[in-house]
PyMOL Python script that loads the backbone (N, CA, C, O; Angstrom):
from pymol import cmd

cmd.read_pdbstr("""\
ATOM      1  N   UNK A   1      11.629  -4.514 -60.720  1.00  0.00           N
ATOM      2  CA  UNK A   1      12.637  -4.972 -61.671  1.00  0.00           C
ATOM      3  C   UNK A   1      13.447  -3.757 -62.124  1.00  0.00           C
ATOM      4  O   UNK A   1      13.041  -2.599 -62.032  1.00  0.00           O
ATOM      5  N   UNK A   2      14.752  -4.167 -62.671  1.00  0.00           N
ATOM      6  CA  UNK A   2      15.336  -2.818 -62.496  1.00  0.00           C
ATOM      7  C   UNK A   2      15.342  -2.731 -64.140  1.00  0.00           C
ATOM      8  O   UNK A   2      15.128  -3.751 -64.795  1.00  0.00           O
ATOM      9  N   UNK A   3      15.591  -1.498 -64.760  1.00  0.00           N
ATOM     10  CA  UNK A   3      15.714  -0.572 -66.134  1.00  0.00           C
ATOM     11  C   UNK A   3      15.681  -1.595 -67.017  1.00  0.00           C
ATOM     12  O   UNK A   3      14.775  -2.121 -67.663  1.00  0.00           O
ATOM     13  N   UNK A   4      17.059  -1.807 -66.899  1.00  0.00           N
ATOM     14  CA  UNK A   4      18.087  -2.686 -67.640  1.00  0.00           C
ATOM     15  C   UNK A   4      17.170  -4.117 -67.479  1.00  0.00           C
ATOM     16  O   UNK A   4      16.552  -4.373 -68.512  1.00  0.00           O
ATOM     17  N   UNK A   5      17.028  -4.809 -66.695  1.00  0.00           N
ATOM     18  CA  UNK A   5      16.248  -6.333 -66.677  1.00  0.00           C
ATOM     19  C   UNK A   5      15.175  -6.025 -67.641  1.00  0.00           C
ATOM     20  O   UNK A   5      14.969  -6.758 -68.608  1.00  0.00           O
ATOM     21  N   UNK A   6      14.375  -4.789 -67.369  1.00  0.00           N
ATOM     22  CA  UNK A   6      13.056  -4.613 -68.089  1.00  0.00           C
ATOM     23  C   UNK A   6      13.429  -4.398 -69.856  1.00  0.00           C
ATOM     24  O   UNK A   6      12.718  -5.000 -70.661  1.00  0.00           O
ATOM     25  N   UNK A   7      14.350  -3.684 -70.262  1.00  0.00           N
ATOM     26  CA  UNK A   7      14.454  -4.123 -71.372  1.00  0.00           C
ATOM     27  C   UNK A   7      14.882  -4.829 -72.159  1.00  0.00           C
ATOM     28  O   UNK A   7      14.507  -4.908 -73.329  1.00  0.00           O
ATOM     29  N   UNK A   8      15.915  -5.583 -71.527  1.00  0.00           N
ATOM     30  CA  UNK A   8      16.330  -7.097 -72.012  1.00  0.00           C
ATOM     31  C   UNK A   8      14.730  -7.932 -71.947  1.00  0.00           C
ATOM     32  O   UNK A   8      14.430  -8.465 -73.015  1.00  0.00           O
ATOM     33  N   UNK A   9      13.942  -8.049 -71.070  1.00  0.00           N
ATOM     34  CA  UNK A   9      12.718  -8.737 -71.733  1.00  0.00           C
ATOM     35  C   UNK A   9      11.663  -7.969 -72.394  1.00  0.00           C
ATOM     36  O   UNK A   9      10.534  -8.391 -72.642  1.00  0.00           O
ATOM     37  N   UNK A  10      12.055  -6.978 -72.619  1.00  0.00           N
ATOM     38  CA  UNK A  10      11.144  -6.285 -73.634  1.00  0.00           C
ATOM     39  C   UNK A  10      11.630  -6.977 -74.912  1.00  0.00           C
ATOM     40  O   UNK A  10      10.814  -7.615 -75.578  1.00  0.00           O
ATOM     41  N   UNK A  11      12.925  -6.889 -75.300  1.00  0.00           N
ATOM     42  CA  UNK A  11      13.643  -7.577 -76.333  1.00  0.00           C
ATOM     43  C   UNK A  11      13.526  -8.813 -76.477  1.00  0.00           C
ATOM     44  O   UNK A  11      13.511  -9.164 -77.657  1.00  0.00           O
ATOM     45  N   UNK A  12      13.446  -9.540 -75.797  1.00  0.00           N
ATOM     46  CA  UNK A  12      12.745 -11.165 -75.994  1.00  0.00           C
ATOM     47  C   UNK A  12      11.703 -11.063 -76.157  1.00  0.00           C
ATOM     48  O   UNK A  12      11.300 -11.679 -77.143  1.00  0.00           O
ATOM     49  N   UNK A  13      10.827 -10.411 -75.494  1.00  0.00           N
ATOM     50  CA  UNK A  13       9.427 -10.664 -76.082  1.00  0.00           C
ATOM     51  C   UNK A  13       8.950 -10.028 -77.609  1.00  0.00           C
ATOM     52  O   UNK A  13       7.815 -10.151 -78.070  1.00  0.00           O
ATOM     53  N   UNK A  14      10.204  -9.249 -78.345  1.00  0.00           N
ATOM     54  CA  UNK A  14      10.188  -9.065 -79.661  1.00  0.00           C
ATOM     55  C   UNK A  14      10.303  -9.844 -80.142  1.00  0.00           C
ATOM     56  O   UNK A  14       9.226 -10.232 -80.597  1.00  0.00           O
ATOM     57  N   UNK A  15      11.395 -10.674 -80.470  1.00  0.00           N
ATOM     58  CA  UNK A  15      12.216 -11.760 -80.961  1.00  0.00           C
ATOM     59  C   UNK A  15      11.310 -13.279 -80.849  1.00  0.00           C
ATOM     60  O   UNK A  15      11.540 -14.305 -81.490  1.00  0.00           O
ATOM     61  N   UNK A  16      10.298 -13.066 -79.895  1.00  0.00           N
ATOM     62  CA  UNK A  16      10.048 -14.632 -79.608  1.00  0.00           C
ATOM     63  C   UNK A  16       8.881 -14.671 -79.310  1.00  0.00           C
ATOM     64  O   UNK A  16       8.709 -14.602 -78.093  1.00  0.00           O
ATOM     65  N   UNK A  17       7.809 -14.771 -80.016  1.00  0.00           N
ATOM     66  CA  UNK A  17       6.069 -15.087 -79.698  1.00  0.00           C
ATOM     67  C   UNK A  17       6.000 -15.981 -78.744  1.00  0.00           C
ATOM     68  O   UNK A  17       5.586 -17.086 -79.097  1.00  0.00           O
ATOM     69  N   UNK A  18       6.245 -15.858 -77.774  1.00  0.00           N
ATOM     70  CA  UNK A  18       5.570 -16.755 -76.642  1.00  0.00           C
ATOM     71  C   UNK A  18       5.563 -16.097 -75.555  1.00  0.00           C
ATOM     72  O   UNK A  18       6.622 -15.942 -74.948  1.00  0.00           O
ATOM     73  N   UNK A  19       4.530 -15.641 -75.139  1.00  0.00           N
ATOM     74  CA  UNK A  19       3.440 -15.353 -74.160  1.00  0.00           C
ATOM     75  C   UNK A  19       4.257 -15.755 -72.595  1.00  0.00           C
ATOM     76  O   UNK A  19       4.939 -15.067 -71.835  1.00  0.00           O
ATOM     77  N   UNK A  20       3.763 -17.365 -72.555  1.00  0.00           N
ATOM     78  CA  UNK A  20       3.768 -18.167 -71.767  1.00  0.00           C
ATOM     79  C   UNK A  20       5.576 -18.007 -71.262  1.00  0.00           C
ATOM     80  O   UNK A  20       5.834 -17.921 -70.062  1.00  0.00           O
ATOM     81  N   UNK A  21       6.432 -17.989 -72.057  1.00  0.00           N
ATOM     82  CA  UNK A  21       8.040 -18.587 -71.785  1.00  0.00           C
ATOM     83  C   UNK A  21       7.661 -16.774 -71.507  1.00  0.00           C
ATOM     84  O   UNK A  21       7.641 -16.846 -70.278  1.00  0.00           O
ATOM     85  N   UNK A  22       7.461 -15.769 -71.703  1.00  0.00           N
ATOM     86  CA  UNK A  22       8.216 -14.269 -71.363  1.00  0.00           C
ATOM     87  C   UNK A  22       7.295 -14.322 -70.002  1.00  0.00           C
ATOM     88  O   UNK A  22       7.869 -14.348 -68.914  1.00  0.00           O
ATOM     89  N   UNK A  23       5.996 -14.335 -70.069  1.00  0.00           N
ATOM     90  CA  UNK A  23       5.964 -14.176 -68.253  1.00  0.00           C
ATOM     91  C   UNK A  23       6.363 -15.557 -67.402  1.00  0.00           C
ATOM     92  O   UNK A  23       5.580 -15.703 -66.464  1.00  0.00           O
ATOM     93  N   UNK A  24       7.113 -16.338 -67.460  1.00  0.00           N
ATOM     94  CA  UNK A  24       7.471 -17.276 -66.566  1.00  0.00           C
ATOM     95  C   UNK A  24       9.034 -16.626 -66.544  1.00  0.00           C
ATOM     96  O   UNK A  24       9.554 -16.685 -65.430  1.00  0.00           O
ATOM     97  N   UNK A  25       9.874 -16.004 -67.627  1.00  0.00           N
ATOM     98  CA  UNK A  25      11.162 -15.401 -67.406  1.00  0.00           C
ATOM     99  C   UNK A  25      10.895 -14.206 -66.844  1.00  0.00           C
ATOM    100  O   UNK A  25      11.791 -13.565 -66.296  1.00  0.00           O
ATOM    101  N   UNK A  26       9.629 -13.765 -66.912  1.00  0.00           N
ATOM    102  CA  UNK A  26       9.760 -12.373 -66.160  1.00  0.00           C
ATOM    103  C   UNK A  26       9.537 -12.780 -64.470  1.00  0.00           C
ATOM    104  O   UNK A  26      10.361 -12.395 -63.640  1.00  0.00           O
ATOM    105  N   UNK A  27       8.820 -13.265 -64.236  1.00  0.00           N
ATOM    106  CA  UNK A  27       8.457 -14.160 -62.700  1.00  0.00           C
ATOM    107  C   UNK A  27       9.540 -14.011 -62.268  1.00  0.00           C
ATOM    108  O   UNK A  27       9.866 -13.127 -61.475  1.00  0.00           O
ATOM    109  N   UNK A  28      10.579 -15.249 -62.947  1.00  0.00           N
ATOM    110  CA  UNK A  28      12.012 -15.360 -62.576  1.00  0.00           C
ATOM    111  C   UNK A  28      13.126 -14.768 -62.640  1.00  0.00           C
ATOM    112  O   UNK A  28      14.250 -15.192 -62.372  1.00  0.00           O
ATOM    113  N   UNK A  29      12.717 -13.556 -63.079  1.00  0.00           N
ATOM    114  CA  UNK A  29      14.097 -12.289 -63.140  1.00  0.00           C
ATOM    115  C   UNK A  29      12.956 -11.327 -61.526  1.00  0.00           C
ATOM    116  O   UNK A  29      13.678 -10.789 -60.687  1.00  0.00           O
ATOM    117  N   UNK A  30      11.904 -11.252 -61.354  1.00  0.00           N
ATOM    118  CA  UNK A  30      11.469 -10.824 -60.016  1.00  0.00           C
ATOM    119  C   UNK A  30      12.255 -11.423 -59.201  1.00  0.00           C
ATOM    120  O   UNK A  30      13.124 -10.826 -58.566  1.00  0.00           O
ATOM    121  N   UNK A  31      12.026 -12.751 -59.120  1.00  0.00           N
ATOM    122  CA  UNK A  31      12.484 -13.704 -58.380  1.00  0.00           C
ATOM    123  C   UNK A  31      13.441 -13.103 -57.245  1.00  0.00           C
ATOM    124  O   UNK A  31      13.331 -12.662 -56.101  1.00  0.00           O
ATOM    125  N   UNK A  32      15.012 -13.459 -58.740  1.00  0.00           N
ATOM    126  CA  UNK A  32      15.853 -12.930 -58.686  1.00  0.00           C
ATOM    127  C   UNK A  32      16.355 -11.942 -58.010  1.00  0.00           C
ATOM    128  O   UNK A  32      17.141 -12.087 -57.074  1.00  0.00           O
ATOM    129  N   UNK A  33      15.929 -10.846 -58.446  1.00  0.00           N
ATOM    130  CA  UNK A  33      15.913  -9.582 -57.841  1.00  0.00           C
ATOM    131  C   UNK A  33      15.911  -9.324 -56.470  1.00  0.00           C
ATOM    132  O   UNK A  33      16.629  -8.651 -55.730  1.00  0.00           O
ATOM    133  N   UNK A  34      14.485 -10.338 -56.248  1.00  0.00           N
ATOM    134  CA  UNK A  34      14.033 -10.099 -54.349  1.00  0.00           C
ATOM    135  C   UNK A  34      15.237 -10.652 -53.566  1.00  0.00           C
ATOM    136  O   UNK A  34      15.849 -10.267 -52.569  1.00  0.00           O
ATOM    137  N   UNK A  35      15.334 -11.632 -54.345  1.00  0.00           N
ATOM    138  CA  UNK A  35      16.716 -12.609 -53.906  1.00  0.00           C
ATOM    139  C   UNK A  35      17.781 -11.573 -53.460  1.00  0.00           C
ATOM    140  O   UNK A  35      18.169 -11.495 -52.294  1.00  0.00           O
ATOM    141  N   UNK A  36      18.189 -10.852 -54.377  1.00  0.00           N
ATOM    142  CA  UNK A  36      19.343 -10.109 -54.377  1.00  0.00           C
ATOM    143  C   UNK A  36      19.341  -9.161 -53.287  1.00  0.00           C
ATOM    144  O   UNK A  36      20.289  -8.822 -52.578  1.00  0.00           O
ATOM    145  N   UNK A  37      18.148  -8.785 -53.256  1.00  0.00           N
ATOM    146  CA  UNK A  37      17.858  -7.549 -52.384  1.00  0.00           C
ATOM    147  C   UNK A  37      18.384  -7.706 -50.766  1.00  0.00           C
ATOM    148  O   UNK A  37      18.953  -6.873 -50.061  1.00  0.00           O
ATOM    149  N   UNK A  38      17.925  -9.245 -50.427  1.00  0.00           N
ATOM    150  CA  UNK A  38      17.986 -10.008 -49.475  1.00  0.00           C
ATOM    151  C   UNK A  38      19.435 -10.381 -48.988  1.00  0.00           C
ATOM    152  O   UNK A  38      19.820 -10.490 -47.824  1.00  0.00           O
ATOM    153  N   UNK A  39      20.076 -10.534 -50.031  1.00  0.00           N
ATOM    154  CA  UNK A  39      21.432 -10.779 -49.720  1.00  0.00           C
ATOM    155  C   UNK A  39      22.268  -9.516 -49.628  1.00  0.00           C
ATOM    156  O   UNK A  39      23.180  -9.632 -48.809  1.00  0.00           O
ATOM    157  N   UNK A  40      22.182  -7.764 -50.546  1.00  0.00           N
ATOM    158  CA  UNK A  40      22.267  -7.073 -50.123  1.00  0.00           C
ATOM    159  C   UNK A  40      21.677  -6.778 -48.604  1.00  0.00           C
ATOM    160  O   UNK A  40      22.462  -6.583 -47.676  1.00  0.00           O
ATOM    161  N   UNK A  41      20.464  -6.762 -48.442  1.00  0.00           N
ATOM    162  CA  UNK A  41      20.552  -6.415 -46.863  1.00  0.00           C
ATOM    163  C   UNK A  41      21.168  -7.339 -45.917  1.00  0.00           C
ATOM    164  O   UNK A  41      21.375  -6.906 -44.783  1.00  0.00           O
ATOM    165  N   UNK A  42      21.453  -8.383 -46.157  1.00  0.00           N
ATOM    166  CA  UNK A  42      22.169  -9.324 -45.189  1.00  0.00           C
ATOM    167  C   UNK A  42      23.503  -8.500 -45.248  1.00  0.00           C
ATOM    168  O   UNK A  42      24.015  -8.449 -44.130  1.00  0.00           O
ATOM    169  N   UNK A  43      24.112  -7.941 -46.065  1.00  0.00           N
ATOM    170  CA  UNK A  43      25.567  -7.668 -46.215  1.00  0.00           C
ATOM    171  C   UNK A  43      25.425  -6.281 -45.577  1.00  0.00           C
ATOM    172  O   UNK A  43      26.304  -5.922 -44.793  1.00  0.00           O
ATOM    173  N   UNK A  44      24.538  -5.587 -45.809  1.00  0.00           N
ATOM    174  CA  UNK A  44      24.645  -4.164 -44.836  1.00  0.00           C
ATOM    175  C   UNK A  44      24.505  -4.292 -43.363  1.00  0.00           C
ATOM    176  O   UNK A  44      24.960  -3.471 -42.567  1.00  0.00           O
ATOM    177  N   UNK A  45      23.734  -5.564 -42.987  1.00  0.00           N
ATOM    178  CA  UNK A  45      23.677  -6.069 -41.408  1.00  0.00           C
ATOM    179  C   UNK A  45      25.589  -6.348 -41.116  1.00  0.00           C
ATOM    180  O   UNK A  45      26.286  -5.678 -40.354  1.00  0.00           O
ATOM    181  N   UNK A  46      26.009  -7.420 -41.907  1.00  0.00           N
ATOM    182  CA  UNK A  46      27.206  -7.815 -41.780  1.00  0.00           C
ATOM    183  C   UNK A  46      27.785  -6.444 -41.488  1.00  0.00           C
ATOM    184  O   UNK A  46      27.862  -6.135 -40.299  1.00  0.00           O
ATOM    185  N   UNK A  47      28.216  -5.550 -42.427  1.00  0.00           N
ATOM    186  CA  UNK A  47      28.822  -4.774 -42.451  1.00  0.00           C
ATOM    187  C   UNK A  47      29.065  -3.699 -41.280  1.00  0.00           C
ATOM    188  O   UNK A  47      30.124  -3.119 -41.041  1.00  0.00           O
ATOM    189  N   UNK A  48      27.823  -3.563 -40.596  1.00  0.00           N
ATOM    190  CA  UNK A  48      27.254  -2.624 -39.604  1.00  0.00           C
ATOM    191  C   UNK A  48      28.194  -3.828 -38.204  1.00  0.00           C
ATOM    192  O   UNK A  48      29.217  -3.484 -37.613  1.00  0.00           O
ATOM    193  N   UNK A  49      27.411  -5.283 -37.984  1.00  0.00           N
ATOM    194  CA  UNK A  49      27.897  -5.898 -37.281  1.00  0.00           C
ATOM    195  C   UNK A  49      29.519  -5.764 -36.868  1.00  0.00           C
ATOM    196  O   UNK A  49      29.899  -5.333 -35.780  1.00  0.00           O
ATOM    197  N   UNK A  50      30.213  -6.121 -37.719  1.00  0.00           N
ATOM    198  CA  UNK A  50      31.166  -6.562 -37.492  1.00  0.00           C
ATOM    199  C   UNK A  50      32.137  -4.852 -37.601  1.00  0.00           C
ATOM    200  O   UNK A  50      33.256  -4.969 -37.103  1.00  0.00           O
ATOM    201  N   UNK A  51      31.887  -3.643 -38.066  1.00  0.00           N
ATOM    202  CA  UNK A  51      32.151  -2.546 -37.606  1.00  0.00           C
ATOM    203  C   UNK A  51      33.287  -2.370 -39.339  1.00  0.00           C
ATOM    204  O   UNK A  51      34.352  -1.754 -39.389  1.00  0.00           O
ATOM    205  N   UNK A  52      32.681  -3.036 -40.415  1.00  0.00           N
ATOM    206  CA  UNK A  52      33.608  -2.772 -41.501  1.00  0.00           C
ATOM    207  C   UNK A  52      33.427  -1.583 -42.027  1.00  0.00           C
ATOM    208  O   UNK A  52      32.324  -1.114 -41.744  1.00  0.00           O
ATOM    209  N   UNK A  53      34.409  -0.598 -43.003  1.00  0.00           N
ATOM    210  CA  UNK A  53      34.146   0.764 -43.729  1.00  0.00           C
ATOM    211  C   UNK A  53      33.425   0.123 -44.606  1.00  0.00           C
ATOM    212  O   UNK A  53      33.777  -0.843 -45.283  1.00  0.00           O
ATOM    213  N   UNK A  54      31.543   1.119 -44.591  1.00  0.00           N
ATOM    214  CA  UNK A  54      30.943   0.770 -45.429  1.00  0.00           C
ATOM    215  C   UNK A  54      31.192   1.176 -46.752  1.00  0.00           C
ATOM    216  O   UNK A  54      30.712   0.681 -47.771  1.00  0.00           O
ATOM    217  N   UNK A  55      32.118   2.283 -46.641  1.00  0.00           N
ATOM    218  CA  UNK A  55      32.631   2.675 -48.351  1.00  0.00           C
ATOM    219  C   UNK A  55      33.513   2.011 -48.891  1.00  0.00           C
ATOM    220  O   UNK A  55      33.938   2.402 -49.978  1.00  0.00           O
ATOM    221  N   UNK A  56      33.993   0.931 -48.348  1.00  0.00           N
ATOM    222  CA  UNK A  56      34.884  -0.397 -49.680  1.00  0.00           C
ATOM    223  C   UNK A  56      34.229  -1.421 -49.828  1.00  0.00           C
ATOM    224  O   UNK A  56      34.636  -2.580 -49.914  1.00  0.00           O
ATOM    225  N   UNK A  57      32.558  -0.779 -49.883  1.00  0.00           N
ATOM    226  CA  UNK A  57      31.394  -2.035 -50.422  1.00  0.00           C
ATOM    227  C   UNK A  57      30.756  -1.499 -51.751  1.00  0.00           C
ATOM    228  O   UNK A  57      30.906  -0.316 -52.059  1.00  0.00           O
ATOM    229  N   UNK A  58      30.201  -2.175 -52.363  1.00  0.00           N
ATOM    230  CA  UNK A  58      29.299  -1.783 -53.565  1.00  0.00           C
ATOM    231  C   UNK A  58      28.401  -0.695 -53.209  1.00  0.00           C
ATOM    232  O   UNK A  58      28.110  -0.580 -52.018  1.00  0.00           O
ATOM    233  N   UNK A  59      27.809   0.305 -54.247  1.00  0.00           N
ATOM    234  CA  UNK A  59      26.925   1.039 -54.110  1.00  0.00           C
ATOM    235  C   UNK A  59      25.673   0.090 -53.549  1.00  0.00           C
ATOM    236  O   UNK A  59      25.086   0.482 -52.541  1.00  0.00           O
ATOM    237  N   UNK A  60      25.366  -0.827 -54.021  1.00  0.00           N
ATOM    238  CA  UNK A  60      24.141  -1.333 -53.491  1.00  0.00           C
ATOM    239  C   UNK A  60      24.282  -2.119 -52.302  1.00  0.00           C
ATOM    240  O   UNK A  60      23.154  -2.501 -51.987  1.00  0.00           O
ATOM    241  N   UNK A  61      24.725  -2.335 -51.886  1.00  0.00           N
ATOM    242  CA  UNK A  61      25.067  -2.623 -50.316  1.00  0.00           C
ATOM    243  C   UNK A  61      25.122  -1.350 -49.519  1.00  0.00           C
ATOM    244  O   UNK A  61      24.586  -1.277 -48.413  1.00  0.00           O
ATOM    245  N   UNK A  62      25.945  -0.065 -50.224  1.00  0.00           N
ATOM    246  CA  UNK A  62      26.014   1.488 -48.825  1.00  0.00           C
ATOM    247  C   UNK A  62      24.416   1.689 -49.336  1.00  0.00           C
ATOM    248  O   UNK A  62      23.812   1.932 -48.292  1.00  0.00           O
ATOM    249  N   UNK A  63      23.730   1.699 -50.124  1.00  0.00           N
ATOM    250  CA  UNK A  63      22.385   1.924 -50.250  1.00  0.00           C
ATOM    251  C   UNK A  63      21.230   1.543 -49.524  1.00  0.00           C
ATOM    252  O   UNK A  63      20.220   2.243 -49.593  1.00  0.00           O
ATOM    253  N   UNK A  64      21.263   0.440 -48.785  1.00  0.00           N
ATOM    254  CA  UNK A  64      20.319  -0.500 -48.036  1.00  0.00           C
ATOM    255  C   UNK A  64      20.133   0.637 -46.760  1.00  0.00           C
ATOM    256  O   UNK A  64      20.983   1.191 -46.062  1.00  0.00           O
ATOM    257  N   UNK A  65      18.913   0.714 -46.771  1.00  0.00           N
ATOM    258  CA  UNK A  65      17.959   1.114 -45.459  1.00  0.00           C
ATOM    259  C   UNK A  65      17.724  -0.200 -45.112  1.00  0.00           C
ATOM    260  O   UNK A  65      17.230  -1.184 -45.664  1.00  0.00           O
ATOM    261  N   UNK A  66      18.466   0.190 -43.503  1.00  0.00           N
ATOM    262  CA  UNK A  66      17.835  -0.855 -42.684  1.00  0.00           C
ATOM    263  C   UNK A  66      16.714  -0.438 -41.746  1.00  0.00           C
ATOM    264  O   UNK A  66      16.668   0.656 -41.182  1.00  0.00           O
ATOM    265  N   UNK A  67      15.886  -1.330 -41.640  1.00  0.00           N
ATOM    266  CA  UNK A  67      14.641  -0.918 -40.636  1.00  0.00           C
ATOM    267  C   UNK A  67      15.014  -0.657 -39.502  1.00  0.00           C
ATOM    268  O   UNK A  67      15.929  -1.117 -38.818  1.00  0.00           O
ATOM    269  N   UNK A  68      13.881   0.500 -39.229  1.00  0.00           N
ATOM    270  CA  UNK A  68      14.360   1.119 -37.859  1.00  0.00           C
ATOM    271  C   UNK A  68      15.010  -0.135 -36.395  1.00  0.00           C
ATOM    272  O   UNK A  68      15.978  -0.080 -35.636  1.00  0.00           O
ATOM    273  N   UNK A  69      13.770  -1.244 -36.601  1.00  0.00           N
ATOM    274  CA  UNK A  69      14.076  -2.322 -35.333  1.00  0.00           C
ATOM    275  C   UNK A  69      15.071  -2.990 -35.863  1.00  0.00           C
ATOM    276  O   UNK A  69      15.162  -4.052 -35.249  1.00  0.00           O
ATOM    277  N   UNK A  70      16.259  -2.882 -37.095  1.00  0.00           N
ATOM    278  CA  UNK A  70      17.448  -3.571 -37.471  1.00  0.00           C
ATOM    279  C   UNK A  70      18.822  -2.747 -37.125  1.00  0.00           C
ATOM    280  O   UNK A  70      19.974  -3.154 -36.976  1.00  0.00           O
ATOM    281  N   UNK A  71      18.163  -1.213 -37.045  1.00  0.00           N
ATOM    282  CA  UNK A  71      18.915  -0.468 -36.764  1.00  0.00           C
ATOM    283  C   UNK A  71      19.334   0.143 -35.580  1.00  0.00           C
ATOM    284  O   UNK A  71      20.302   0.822 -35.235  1.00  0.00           O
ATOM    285  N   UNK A  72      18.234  -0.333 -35.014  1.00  0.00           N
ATOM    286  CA  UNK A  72      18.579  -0.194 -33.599  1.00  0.00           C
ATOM    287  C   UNK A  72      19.127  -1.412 -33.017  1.00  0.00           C
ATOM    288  O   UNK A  72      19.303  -1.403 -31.798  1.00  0.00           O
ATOM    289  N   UNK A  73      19.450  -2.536 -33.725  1.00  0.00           N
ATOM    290  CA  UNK A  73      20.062  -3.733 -32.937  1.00  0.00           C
ATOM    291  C   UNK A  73      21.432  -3.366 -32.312  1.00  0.00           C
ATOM    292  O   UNK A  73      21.675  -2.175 -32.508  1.00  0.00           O
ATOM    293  N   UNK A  74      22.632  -4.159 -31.462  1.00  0.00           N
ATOM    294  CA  UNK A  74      23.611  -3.808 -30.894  1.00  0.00           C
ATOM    295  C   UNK A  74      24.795  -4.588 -32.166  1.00  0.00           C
ATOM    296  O   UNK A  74      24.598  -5.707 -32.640  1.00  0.00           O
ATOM    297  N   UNK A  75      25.454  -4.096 -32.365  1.00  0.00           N
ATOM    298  CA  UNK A  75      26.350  -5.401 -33.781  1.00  0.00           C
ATOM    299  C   UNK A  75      26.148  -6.857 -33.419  1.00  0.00           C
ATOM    300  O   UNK A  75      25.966  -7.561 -34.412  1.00  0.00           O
ATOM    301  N   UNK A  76      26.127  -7.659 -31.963  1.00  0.00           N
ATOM    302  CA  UNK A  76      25.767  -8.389 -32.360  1.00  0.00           C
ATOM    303  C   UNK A  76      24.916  -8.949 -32.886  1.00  0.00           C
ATOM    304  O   UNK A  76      24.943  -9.960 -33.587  1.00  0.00           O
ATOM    305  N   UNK A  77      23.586  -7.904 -32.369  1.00  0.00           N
ATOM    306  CA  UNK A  77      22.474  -8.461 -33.138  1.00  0.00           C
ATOM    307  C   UNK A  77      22.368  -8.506 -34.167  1.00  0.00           C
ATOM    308  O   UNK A  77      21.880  -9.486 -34.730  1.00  0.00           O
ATOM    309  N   UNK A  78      22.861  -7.275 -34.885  1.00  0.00           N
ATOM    310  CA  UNK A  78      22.909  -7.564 -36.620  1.00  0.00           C
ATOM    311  C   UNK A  78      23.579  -8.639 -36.856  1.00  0.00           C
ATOM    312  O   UNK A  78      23.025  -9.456 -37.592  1.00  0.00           O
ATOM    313  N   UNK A  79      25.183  -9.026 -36.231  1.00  0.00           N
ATOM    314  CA  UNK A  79      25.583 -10.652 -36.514  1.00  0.00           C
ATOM    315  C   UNK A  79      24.555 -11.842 -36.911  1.00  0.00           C
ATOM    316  O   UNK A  79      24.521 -12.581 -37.895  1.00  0.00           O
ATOM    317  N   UNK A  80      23.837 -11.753 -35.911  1.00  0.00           N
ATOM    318  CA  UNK A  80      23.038 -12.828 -35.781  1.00  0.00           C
ATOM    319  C   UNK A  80      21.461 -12.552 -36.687  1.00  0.00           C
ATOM    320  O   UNK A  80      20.746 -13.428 -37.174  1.00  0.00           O
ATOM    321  N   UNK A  81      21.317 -11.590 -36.699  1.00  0.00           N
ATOM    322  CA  UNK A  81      19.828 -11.060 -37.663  1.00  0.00           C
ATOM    323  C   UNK A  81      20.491 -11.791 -39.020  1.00  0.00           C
ATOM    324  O   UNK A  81      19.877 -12.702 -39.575  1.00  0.00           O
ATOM    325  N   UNK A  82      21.903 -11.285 -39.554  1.00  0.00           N
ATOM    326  CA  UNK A  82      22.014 -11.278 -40.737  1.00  0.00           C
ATOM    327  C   UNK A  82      22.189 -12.980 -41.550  1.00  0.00           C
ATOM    328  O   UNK A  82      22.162 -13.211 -42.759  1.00  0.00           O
ATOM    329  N   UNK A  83      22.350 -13.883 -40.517  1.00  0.00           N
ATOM    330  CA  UNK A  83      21.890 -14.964 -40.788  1.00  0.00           C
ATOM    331  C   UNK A  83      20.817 -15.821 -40.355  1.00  0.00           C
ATOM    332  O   UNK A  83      20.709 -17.045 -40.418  1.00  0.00           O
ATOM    333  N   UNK A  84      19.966 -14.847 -39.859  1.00  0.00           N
ATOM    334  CA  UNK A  84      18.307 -15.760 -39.762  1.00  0.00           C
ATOM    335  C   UNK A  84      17.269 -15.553 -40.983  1.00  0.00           C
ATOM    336  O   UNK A  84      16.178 -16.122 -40.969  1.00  0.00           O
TER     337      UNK A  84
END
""", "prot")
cmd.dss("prot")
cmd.show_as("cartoon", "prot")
cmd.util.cbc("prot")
cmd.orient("prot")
């Protein structure tokens, strides 16, 4: 979870005695996150694929390590990796 997520529910769990509702929002800000991560690396596949300048993307998209067997694909394969 990143900085910032972690202390926005540090701050709810000041504000609000319940146990139960802060780890089911914390679950779901993980969730989240993995989510995101996922769609960042889909977009660094894209990006690689289709041969775009990765520097008119977000920092967290030029950030993504792709795995060695993603990185060795040919662009199309990343095409096609990045939507399976």
């Amino acid at each position: 979870m990143r900085p910032k997520d972690e202390r926005t529910l540090e701050d709810i769990k000041q504000y609000h005695d319940n146990a139960n509702s802060y780890k089911e929002l914390k679950e779901a800000m993980n969730e989240s996150v993995k989510l995101m991560d996922v769609e960042y690396y889909a977009a660094r596949l894209a990006v690689e694929g289709y041969g775009f300048d990765l520097q008119a993307y977000p920092e967290a998209v030029r950030n993504v390590v792709l795995s060695a067997e993603d990185d060795a694909l040919s662009e199309e394969g990343k095409k096609i990796k990045r939507v399976s």
